[in-house]
C-alpha positions in Angstrom: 83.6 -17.6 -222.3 81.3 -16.7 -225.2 79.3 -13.4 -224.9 75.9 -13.9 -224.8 73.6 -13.0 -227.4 70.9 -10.0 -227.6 67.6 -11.1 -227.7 67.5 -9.3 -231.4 70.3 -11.5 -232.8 68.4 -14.9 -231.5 67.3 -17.5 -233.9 64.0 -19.6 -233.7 64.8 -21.0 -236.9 61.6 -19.9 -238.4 62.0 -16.6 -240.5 60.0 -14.1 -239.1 56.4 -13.4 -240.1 56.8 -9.9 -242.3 54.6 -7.3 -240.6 51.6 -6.3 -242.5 52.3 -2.9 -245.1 49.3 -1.5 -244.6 46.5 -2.2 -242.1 43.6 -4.4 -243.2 39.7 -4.1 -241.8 38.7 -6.7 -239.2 37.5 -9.6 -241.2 38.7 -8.4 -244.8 39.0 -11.2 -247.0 42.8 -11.7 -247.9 41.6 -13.6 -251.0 39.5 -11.2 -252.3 42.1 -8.5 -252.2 44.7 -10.7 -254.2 41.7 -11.2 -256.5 41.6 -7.5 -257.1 45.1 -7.3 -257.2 45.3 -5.1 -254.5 47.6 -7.7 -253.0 50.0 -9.8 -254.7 49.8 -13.4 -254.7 52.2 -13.3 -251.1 50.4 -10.6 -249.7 52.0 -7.7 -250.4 51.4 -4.1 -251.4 52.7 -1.9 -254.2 52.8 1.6 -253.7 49.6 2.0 -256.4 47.7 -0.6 -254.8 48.6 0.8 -250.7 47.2 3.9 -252.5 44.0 2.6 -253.8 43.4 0.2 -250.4 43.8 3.6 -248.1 41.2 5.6 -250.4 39.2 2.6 -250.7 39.1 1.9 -247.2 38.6 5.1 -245.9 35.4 5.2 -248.3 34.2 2.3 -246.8 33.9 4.1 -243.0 32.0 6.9 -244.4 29.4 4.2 -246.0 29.6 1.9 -243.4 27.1 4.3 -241.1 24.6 4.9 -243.7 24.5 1.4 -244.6 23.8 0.6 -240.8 21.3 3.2 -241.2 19.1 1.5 -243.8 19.8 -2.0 -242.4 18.0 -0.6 -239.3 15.6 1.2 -240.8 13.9 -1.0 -243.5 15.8 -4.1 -243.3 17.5 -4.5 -246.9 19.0 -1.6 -249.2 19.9 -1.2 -253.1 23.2 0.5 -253.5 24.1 1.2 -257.3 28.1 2.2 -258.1 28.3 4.4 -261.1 31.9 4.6 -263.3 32.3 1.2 -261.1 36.0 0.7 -262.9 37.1 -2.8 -261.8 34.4 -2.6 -258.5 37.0 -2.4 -255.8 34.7 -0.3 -253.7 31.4 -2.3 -254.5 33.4 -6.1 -254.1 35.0 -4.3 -250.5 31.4 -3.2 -249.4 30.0 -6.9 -250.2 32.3 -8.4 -248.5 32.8 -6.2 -245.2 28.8 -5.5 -244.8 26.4 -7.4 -246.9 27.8 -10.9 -246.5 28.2 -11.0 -243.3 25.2 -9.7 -242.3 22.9 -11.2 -245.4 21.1 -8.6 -246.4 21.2 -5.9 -249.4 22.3 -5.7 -253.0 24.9 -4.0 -255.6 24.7 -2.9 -258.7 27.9 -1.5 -260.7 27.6 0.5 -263.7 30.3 0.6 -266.1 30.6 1.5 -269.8 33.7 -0.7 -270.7 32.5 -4.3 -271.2 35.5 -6.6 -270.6 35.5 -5.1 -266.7 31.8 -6.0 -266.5 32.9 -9.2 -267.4 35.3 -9.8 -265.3 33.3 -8.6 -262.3 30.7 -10.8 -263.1 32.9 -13.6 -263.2 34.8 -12.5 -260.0 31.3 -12.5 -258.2 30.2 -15.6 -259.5 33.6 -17.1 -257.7 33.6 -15.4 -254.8 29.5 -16.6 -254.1 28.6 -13.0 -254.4 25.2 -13.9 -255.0 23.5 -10.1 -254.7 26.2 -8.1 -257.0 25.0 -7.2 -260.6 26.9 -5.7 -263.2 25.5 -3.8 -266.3 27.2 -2.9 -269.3 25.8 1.2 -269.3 26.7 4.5 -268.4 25.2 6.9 -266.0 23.0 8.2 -268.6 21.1 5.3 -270.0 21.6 3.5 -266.5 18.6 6.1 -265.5 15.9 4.0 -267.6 17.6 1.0 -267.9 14.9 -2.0 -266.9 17.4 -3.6 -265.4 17.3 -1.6 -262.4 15.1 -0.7 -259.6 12.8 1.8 -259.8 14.5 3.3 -256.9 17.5 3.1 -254.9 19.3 3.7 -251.7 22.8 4.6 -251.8 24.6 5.8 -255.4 28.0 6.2 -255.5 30.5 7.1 -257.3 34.3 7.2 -256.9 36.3 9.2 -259.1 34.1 9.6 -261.4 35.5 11.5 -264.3 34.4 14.8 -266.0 30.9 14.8 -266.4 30.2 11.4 -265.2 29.5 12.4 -261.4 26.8 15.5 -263.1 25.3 12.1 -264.5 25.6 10.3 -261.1 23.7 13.3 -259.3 21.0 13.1 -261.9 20.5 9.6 -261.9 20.4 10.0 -257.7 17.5 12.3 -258.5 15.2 10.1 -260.8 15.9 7.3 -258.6 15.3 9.1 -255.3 18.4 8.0 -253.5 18.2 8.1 -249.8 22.4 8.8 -249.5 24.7 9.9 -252.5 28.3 9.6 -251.5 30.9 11.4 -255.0 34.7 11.6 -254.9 34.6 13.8 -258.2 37.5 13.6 -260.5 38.7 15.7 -263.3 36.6 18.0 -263.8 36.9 20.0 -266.6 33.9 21.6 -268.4 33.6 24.4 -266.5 36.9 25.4 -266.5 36.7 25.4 -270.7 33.8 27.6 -270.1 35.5 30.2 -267.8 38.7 29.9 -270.4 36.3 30.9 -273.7 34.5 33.6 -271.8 37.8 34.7 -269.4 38.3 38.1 -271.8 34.6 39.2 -271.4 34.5 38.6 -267.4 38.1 40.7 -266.9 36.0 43.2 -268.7 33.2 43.3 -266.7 34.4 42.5 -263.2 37.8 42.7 -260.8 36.7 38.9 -259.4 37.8 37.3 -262.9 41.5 37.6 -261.0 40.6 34.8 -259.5 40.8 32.6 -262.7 42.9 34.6 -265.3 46.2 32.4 -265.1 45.3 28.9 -266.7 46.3 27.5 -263.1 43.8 29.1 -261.8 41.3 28.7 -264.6 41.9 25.2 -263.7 41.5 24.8 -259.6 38.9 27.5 -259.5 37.2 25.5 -262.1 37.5 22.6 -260.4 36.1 24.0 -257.1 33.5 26.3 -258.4 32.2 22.8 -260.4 31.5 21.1 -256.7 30.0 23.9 -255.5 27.5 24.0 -257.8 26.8 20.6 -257.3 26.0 20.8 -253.9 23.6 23.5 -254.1 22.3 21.6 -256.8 21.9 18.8 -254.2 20.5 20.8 -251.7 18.0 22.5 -254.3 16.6 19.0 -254.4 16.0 18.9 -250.5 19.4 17.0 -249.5 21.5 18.0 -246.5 25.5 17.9 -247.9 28.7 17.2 -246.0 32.1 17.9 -248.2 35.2 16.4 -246.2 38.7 15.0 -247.1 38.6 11.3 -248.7 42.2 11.0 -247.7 45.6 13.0 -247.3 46.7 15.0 -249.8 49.4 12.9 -249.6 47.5 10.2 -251.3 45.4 12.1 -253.7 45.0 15.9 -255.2 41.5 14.6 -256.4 40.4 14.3 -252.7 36.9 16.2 -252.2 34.5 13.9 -251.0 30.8 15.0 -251.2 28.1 13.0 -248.8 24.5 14.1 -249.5 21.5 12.8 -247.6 18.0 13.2 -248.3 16.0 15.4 -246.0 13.0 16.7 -247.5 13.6 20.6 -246.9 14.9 21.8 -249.8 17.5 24.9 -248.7 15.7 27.6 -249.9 17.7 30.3 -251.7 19.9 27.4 -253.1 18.3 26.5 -256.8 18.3 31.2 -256.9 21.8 31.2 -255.8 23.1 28.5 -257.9 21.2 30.3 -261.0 23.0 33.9 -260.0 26.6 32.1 -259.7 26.3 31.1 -263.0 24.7 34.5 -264.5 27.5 36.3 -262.9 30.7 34.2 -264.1 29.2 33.7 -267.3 28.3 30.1 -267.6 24.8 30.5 -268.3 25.3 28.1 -271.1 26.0 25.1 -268.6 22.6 26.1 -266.5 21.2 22.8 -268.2 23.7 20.7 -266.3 22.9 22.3 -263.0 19.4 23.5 -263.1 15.8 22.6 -263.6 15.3 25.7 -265.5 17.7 27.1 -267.9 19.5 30.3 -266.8 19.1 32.9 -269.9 21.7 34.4 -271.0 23.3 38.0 -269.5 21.9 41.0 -271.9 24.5 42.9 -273.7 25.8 45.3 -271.7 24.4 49.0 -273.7 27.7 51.3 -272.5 26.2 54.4 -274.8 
């Protein structure tokens, strides 16, 4: 009498179906993923690409509400992707929100010509009739004529060094109803703390906090975010600063969300000016200020 079989050593005779590595968004486009080569050509993930698909997505739910926002409000929106890289997050918003629902138009922004290229040639495949490319960085992209006089939405995901300062400024000039940044590598501040770390152990116990290069370089990197977002809310936006994704995924996690309100927060342009007085980084006040911050007087210890 033969034993009969569990229901886990049963054969349809059909291999089964692998289950997905990673959850997709309702409706993704399977195609465009491979495209991106996010997936491989059977579907799969690599750990590099599971990485980039979690931050990506995750992205997308914070955008998706201010997109519904201007879709309700006036109809159509301009979003415009600074340091675009290869466009994952600009082809993922096109395909998730303004095909389906017709409306809207991207711009990415990237200085290194053969990924323009190939995003323009991606688009033109996938019928991504509203996405434009444009060989430019942040900088020039503020006057370029090839861009609207104003836009909706600017983003900017990992934006390296400087590039998300530029990001913020161009948001300004072009009145940006939403700014979302992921900053990335962000150094210049921390050089400035470096060259001026003797005098500020001299002048004040608080240069602990930045006297081991460590240090230098994480209090950098958060002292160079808060200054943005005072600088943001100097310029009458209201800012949210959250987690893009686990730290698991990413040490270059902040994400800052900035919406424009109209009421500027009013000790925030004096505060930002005092912060950098005080730790000595008067000489980046251009960067972060309307009005250049003079420098701290000699200190007359006769």
């Amino acid at each position: 009498m033969n034993p009969k079989k569990s229901p886990n050593t049963r054969h349809s005779g059909k291999p089964p179906a692998p289950a997905p590595a990673e959850p997709l968004i309702a409706g993704q486009s399977i195609e465009l993923l491979k495209e991106l080569h996010i997936l491989t050509r059977e579907g799969k993930l690599n750990q590099d690409s599971r990485r980039k698909l979690k931050q990506v997505r995750h992205l997308y739910q914070f955008i998706e509400p201010l997109l519904v926002h201007l879709q309700e409000a006036q109809g159509d929106f301009t979003l415009v992707d600074l340091g675009a890289g290869k466009s994952y997050l600009g082809f993922i918003l096109y395909d998730l929100f303004l095909h389906p629902r017709h409306c809207g138009q991207i711009f990415g922004i990237e200085t290194r010509a053969e990924l323009v290229t190939r995003s323009r040639e991606l688009a033109g495949r996938l019928g991504f009739s509203r996405m434009y490319f444009e060989h430019l960085s942040a900088e020039a992209s503020i006057h370029a004529p090839t861009l609207p006089a104003r836009v909706d939405i600017v983003t900017a995901l990992h934006a390296c060094d400087t590039a998300t300062d530029d990001a913020i400024r161009f948001a300004l000039h072009k009145r940006a109803r939403f700014v979302v940044l992921a900053p990335c590598c962000q150094a210049e501040v921390a050089a400035v703390l470096r060259q001026n770390k003797s005098a500020a152990l001299a002048r004040t116990p608080l240069a602990e906090l930045w006297r081991h290069p460590i240090h230098t370089r994480e209090f950098g990197s958060l002292l160079t975010n808060v200054l943005r977002c005072l600088q943001l809310e100097a310029h009458a936006y209201r800012v949210t600063t959250t987690e893009l994704v686990g730290w698991e995924h990413s040490l270059k996690n902040e994400l800052i969300i900035a919406e424009y309100t109209g009421q500027t927060r009013g000790n925030a342009a004096q505060r930002l000016a005092t912060i950098l007085h005080q730790l000595g980084l008067e000489a980046l006040s251009s960067r972060f200020l309307d009005s250049p911050v003079p420098p701290a007087p000699a200190e007359n210890n006769a």
